[in-house]
MMTF fields as JSON, N, C-alpha, C and O atoms, coordinates in Angstrom:
{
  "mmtfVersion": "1.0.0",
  "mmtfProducer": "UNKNOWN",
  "numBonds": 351,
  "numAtoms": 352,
  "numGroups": 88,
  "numChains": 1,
  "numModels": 1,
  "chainsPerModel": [1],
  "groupsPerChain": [88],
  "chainIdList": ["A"],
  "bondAtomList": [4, 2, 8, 6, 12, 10, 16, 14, 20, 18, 24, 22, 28, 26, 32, 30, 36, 34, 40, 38, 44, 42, 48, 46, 52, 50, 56, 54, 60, 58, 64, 62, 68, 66, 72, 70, 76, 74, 80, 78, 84, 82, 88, 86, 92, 90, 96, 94, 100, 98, 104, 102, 108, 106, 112, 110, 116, 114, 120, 118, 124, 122, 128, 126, 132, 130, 136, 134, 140, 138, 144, 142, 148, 146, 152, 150, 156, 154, 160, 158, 164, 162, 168, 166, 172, 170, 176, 174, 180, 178, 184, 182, 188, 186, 192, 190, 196, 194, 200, 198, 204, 202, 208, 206, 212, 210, 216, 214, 220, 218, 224, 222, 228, 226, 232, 230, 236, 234, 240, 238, 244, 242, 248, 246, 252, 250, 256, 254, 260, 258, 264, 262, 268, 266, 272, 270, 276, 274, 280, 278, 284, 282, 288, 286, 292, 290, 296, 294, 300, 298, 304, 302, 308, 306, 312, 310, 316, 314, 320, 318, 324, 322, 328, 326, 332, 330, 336, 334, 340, 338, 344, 342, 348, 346],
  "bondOrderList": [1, 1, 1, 1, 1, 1, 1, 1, 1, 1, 1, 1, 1, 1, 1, 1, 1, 1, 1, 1, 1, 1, 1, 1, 1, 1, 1, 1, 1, 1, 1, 1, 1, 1, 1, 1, 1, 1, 1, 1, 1, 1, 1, 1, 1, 1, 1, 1, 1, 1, 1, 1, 1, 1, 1, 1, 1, 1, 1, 1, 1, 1, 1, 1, 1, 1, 1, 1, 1, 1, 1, 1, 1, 1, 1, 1, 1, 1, 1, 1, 1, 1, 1, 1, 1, 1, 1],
  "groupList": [{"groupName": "UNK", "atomNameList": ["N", "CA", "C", "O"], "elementList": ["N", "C", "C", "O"], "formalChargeList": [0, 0, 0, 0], "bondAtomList": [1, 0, 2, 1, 3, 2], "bondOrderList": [1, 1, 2], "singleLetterCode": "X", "chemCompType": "L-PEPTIDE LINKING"}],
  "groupTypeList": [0, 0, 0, 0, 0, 0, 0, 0, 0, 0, 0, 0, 0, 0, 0, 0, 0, 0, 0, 0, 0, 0, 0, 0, 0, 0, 0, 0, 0, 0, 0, 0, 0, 0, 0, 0, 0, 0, 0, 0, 0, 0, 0, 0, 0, 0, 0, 0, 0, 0, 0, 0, 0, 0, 0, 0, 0, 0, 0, 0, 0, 0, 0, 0, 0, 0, 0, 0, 0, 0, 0, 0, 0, 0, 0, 0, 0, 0, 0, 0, 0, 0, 0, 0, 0, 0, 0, 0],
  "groupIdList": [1, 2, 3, 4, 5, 6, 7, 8, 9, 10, 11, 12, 13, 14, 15, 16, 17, 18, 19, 20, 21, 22, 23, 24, 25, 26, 27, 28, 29, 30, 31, 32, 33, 34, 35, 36, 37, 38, 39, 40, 41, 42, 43, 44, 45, 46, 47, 48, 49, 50, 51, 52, 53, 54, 55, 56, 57, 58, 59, 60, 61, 62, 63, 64, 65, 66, 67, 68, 69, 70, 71, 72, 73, 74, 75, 76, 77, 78, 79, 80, 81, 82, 83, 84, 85, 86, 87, 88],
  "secStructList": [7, 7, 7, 7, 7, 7, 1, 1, 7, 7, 1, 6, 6, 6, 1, 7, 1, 4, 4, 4, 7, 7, 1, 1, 1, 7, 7, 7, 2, 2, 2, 2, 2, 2, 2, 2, 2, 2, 2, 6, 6, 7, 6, 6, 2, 2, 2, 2, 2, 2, 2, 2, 2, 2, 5, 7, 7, 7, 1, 5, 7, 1, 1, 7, 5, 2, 2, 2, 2, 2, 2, 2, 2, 2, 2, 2, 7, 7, 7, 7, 5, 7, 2, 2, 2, 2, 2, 7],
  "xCoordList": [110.867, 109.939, 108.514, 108.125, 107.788, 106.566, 105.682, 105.765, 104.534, 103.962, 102.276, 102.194, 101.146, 99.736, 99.172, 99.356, 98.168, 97.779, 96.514, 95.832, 96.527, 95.132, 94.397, 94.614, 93.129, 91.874, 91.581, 90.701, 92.345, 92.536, 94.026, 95.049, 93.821, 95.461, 95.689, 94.741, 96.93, 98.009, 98.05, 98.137, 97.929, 98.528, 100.313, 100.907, 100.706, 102.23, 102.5, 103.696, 101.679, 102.409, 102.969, 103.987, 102.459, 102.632, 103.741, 104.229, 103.912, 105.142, 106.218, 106.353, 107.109, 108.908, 108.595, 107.62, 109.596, 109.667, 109.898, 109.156, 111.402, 112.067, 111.771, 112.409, 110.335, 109.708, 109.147, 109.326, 108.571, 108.137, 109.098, 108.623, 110.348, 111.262, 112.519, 113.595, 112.116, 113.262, 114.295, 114.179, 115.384, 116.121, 115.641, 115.979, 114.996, 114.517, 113.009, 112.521, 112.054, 110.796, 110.027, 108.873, 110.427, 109.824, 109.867, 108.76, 110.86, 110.837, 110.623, 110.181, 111.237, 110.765, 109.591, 108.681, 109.356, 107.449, 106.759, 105.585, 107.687, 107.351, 107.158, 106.054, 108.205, 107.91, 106.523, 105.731, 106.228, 105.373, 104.028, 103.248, 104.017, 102.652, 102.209, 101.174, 103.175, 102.7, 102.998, 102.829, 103.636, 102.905, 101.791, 101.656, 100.932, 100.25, 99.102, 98.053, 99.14, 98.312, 98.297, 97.405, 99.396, 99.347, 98.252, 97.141, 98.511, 97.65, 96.003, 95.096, 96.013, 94.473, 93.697, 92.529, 94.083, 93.016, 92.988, 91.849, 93.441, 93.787, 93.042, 93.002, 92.196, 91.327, 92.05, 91.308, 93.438, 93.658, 94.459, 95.13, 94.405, 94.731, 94.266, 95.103, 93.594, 92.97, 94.028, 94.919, 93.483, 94.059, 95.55, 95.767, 96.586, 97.957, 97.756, 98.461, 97.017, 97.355, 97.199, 97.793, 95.878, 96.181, 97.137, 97.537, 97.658, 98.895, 100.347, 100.923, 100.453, 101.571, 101.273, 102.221, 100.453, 99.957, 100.209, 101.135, 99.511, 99.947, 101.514, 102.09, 102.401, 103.901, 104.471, 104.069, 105.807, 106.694, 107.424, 108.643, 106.93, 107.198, 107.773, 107.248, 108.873, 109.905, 109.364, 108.739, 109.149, 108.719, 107.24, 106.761, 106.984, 105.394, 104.281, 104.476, 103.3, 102.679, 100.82, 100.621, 99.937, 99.323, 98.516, 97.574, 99.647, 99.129, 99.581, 99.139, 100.776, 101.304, 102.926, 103.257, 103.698, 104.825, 104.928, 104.08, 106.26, 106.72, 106.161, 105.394, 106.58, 106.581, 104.649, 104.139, 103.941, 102.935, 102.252, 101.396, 102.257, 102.285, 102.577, 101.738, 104.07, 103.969, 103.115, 102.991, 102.661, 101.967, 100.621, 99.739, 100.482, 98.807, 98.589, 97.587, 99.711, 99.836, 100.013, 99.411, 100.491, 100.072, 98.985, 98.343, 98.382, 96.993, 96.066, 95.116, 96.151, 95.437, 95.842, 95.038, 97.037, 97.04, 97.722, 98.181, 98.12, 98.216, 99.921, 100.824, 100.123, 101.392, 101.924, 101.631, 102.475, 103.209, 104.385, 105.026, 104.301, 104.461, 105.987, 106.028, 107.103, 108.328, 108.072, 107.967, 107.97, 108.086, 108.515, 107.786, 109.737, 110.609, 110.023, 109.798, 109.41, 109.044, 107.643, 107.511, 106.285, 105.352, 105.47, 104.537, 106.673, 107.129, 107.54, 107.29, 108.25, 108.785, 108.298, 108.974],
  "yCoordList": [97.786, 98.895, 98.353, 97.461, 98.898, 98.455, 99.364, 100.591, 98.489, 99.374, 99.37, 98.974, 99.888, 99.39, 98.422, 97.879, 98.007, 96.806, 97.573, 98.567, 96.746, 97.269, 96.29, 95.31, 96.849, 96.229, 95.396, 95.612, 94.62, 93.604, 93.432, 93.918, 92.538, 92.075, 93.071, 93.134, 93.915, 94.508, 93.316, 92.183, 93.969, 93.364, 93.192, 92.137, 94.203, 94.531, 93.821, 93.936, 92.665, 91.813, 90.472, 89.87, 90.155, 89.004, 89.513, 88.733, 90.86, 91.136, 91.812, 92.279, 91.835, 91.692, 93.252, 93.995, 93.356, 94.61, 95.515, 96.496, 95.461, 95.986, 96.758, 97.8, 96.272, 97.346, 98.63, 99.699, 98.689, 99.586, 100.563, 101.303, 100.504, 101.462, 101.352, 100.837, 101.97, 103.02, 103.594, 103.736, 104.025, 105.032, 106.588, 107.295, 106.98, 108.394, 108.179, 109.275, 107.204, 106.915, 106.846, 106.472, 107.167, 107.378, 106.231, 105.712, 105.682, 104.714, 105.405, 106.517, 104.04, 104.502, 104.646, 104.207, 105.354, 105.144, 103.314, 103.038, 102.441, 101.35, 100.643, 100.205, 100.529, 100.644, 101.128, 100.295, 102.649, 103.032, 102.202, 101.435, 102.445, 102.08, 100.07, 99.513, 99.807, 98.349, 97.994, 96.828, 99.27, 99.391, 99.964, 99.993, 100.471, 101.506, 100.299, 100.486, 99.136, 97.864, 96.91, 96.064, 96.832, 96.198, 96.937, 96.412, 98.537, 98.701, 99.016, 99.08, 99.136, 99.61, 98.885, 99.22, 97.166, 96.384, 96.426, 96.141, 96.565, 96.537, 96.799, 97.989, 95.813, 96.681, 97.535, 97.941, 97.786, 98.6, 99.775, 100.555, 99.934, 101.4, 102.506, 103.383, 102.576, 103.945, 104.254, 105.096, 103.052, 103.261, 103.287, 104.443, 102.956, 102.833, 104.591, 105.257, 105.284, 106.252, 107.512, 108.589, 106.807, 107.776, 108.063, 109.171, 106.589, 106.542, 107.794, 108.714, 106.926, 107.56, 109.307, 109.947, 109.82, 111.141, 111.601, 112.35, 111.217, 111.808, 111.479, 112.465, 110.347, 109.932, 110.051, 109.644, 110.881, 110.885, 109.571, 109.584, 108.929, 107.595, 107.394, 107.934, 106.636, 106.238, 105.644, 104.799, 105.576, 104.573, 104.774, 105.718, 103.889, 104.005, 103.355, 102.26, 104.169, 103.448, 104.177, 105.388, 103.378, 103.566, 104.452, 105.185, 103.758, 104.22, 105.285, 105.852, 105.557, 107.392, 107.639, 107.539, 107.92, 108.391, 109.278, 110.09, 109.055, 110.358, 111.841, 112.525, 112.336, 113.536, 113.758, 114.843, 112.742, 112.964, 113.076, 113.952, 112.547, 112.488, 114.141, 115.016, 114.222, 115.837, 117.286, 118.411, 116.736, 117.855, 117.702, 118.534, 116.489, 116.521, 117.022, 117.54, 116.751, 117.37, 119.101, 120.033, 119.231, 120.679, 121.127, 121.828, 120.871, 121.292, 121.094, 121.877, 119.904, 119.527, 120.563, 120.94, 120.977, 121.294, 120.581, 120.986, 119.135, 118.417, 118.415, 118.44, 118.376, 118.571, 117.276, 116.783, 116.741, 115.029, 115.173, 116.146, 113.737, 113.675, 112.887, 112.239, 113.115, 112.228, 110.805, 111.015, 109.665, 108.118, 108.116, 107.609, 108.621, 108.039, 108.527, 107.709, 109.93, 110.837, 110.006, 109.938, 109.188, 108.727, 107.382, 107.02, 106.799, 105.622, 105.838, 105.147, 107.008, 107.135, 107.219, 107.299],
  "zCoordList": [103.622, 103.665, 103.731, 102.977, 104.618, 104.353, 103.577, 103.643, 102.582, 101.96, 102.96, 104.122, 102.167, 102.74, 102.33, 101.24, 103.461, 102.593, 101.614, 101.863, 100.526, 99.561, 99.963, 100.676, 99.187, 99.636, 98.27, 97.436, 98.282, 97.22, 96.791, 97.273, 95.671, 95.343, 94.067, 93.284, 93.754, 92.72, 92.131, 92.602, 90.346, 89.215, 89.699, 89.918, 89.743, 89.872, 90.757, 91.022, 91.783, 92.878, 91.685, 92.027, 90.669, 90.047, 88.642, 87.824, 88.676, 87.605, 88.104, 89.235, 87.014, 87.752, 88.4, 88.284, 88.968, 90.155, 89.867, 89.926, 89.316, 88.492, 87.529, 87.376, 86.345, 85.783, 86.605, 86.022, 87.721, 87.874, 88.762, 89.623, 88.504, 89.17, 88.403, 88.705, 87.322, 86.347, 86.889, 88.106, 86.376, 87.298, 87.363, 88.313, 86.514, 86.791, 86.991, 87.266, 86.967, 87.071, 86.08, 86.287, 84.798, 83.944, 82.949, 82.802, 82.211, 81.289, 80.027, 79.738, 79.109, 77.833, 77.505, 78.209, 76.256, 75.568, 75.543, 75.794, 75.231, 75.313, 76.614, 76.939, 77.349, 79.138, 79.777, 80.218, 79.815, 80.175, 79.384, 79.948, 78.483, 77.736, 78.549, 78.914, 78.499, 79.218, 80.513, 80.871, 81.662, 82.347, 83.222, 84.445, 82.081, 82.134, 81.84, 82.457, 81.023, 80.843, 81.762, 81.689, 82.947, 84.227, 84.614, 84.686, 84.967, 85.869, 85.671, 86.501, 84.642, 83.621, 83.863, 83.663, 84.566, 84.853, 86.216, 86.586, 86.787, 88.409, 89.387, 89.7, 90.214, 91.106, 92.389, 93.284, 92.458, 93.831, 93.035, 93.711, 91.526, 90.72, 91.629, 91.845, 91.956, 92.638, 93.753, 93.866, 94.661, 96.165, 95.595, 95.956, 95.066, 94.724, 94.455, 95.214, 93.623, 93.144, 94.036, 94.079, 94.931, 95.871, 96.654, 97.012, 97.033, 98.013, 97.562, 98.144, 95.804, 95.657, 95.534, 95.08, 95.781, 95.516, 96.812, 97.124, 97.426, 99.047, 99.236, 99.695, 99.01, 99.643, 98.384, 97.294, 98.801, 98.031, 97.088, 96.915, 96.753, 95.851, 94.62, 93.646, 94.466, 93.305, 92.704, 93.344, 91.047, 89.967, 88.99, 88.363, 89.147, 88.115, 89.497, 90.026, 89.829, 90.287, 90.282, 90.181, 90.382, 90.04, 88.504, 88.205, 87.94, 86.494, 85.836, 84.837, 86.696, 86.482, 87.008, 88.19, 86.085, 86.292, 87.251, 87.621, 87.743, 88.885, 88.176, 88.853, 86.741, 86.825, 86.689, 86.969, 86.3, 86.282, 87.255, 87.133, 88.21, 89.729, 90.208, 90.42, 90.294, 90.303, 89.673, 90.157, 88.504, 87.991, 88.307, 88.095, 88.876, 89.5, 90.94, 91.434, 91.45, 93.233, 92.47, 93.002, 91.782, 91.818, 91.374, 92.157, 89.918, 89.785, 90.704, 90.736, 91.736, 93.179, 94.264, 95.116, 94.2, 95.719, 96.264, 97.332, 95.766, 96.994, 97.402, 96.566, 99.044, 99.515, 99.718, 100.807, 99.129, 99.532, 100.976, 101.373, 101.497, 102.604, 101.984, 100.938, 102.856, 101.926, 102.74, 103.948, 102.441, 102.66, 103.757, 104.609, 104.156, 105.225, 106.012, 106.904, 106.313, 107.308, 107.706, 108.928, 106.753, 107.094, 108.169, 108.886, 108.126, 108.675, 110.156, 111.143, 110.031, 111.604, 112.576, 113.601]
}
């Protein structure tokens, strides 16, 4: 899959993968909270968060769980695009 390039380097390129894709996206309270400290320093947090806001995206990314993610595309407005459909 390809992702975008950021305009700089992800914390999350140098930690296991695997943390940031739970099976339901969410993780435990302990999970989340440290990787919520990957990304807190991160200079491409933003751009990641925008991404996953606009594309339908599995896991933790940019600083925010799937369901949190969802409840911000709605207080936004915003309509997510599903992954596969942006690729084709």
């Amino acid at each position: 899959m390809n992702y975008p390039e950021w305009n700089g380097t992800p914390n999350c390129r140098s930690a296991d993968p695997e943390a940031f894709f739970t099976a339901d996206g969410s993780g435990t309270y302990t999970e989340v909270i440290a990787l919520k400290r990957v990304c807190g320093s991160c200079e491409v947090q933003k751009q990641c968060l925008d991404y996953a806001l606009k594309h339908e995206v599995s896991g933790f990314w940019g600083g925010t769980t799937e369901s949190q993610r969802r409840k911000t595309r709605e207080q936004l407005g915003i309509k997510s695009i599903p992954l596969y459909l942006s690729y084709s």
